[in-house]
C-alpha positions as CSV (number, residue, x, y, z in Angstrom):
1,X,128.1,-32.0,87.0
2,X,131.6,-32.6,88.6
3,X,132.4,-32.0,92.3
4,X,136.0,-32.4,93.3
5,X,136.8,-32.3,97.1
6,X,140.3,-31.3,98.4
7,X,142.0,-31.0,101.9
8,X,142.0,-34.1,103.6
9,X,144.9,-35.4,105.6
10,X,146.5,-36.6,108.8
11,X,145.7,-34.5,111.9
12,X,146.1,-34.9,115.3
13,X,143.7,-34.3,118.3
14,X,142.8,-30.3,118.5
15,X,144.2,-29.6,115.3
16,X,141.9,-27.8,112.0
17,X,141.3,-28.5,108.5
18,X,139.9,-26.7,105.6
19,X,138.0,-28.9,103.2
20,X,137.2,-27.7,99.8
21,X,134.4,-28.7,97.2
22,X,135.0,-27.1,93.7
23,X,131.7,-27.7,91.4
24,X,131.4,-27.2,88.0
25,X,128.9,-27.9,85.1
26,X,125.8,-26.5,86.9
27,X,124.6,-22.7,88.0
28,X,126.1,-23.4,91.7
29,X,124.9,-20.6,93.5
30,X,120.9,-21.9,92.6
31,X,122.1,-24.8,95.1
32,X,121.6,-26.1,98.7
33,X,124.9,-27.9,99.3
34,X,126.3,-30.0,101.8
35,X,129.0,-32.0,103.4
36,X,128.5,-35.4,104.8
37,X,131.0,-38.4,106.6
38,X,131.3,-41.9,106.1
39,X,133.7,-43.4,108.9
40,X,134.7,-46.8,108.7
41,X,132.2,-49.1,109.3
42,X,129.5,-46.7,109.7
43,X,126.9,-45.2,107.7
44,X,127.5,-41.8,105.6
45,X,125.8,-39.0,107.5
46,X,125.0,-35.8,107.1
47,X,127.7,-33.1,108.6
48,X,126.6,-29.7,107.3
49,X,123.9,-27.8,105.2
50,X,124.2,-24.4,103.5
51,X,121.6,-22.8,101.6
52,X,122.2,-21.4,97.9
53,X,123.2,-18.1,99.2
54,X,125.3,-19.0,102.3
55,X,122.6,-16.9,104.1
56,X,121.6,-20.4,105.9
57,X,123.6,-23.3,107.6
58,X,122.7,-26.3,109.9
59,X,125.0,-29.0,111.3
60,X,124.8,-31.9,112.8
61,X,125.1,-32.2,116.7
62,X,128.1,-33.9,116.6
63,X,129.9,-30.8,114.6
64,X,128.2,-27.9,116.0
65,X,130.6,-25.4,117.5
66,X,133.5,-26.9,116.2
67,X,132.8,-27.1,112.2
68,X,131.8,-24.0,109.6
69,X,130.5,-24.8,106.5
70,X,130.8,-21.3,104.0
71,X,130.5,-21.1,100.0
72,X,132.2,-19.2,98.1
73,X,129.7,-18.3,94.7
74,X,131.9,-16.4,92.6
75,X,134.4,-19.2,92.9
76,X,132.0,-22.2,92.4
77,X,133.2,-23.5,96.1
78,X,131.6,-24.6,99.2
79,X,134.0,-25.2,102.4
80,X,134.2,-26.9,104.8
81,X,135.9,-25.7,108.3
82,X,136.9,-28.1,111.2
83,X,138.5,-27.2,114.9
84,X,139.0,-28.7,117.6
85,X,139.1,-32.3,115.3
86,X,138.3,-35.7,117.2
87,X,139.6,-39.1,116.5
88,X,135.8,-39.9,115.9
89,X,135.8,-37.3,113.2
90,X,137.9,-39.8,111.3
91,X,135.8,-40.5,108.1
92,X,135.7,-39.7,104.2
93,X,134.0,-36.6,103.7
94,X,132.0,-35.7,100.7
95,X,130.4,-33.0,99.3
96,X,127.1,-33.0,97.7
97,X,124.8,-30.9,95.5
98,X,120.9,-30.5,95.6
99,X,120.3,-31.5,92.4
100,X,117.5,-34.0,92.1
101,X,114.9,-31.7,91.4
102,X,116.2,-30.4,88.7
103,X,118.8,-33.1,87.2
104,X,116.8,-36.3,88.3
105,X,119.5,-37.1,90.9
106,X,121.7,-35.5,93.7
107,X,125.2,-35.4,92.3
108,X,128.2,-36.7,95.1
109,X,131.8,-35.7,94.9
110,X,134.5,-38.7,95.3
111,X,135.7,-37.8,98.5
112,X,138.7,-36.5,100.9
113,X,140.1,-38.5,103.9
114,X,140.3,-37.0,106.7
115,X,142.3,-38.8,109.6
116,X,142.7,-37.6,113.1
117,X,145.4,-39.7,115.2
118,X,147.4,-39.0,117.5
C-alpha cells in the first residue's frame, strides 16, 4: 500500500490549493479515505472524510465551506480542495486510507506542506 501526496506550497491569505493523494497497491475505490492536518505544535486532526464511492463527505468545522474533498476512482486519487486558505490552515496534510479492517492497520501517506503567509 503506497500513498503519495502532492500540491503543497506557499500561499497567501484568500488564495486555493488542490492537494492530491495518488494510492496504489490496494482496490481503492473499496475505501473510506481521508485528509487530515498536523500544524506545528499541534496535534494531527482530522480535515475531511469521503466514503468509497465519493457519494459521502464530512469535514471538520474549521474547513467546512471553504474545503472539498472529491476522489477520483478510475485514477486511484482522492483530492483535496482549499479556498479561501487561512494562516491557521498552515499545517502538513496527509492523506489516509481505511485500511485496518482489512490490512491490520490504517496506511498514512508522507505528507505535503501547505503554508499560508502573507
Amino acid at each position: 500500500v503506497q500513498l503519495v501526496e502532492s500540491g503543497g506550497g506557499l500561499v497567501q491569505p484568500g488564495e486555493s490549493l488542490r492537494l492530491s493523494c495518488a494510492a496504489s497497491g490496494f482496490p481503492f475505490s473499496r475505501y473510506v479515505m481521508r485528509w487530515y492536518r498536523q500544524a506545528p505544535g499541534k496535534e494531527r486532526e482530522l480535515v475531511a472524510t469521503i466514503s468509497s464511492l465519493g457519494r459521502n463527505a464530512h469535514y471538520a468545522d474549521s474547513v467546512n465551506h471553504r474545503f472539498t474533498i472529491g476522489r477520483d476512482n478510475a485514477k486511484n486519487t482522492v483530492y483535496l480542495q482549499m479556498d479561501i486558505l487561512k494562516p491557521e490552515d498552515t499545517a502538513v496534510y496527509y492523506c489516509k486510507v481505511d485500511s485496518r479492517a482489512d490490512y491490520g492497520m490504517d496506511y498514512w501517506g508522507k505528507g505535503t506542506l501547505v503554508t499560508v503567509s502573507s
